[in-house]
N, C-alpha and C positions, 0 to 999 in steps of 0.2 A: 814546333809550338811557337806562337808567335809572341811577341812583347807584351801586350796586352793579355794572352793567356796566364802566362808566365806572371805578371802581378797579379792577376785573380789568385793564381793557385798560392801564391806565398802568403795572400792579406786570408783565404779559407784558415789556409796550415797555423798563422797567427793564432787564430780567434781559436782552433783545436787546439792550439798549446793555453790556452785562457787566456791571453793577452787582449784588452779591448784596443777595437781600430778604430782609431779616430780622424776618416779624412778630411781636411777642411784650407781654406786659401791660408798661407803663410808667406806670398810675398817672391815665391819660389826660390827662395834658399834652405828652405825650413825641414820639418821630417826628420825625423828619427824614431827612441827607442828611450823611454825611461820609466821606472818605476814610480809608482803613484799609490798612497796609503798598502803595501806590500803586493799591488799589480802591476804587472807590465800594461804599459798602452803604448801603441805603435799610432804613433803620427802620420801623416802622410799629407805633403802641402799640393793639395789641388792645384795648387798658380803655377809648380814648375812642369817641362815637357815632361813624357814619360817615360824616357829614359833617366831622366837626373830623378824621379820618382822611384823608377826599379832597382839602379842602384843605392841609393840610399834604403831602401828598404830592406835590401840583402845586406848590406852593411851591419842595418841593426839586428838583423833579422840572425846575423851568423854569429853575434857572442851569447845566444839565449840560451841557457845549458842542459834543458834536456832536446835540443835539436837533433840528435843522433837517435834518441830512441823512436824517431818517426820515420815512415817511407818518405824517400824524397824520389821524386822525377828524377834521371839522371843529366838531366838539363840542369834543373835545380840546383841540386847539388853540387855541380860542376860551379856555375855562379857565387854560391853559397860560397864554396871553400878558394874561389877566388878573391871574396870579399874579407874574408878572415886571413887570408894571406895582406892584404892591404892592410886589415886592421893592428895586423901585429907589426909593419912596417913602421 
C-alpha cells in the first residue's frame, strides 16, 4: 500500500471514530489532533510534504482511545504503534 493510500485510509478511519477533518494550508509545520467543544478534529496542513502529513497524522491519530476497537491494516497498525512508541518517548 502506498503513502497516499495509507493517509486515505487513516483520515476514512478518523471521520468513523467521529473526529472531523479538517485539511487546510498551515504553513507546513502544522497538523495534529485536538479536542474542540467535546470533538476531536484532526488537522491536516496541506503546505507540508506528504510524508511530514502521514506521520503527524499517525502521531495524533495513535493517542485516540478507542483506536483498538477498530480493524486496522496491519500496515497501519504497524505505523500507528510506531508513533505511540515516539509518543511516550
Amino acid at each position: 500500500m502506498d503513502l497516499s493510500s495509507r493517509m486515505e485510509y487513516l483520515l476514512t478511519l478518523a471521520e468513523q471514530m467521529g473526529a472531523e477533518v479538517r485539511a487546510e494550508p498551515m504553513g507546513g509545520e502544522g497538523g495534529g489532533l485536538c479536542k474542540l467543544r467535546g470533538q476531536y478534529v484532526l488537522f491536516v496542513d496541506l503546505a507540508a510534504d506528504l510524508v511530514s502529513r502521514y506521520d503527524r497524522t499517525c502521531a495524533a491519530m495513535a493517542v485516540l482511545p478507542d483506536l483498538d476497537k477498530h480493524y486496522l491494516l496491519p500496515e497501519i497498525r504497524s505505523d500507528l504503534d510506531r508513533a505511540r512508541g515516539q509518543n511516550e518517548a
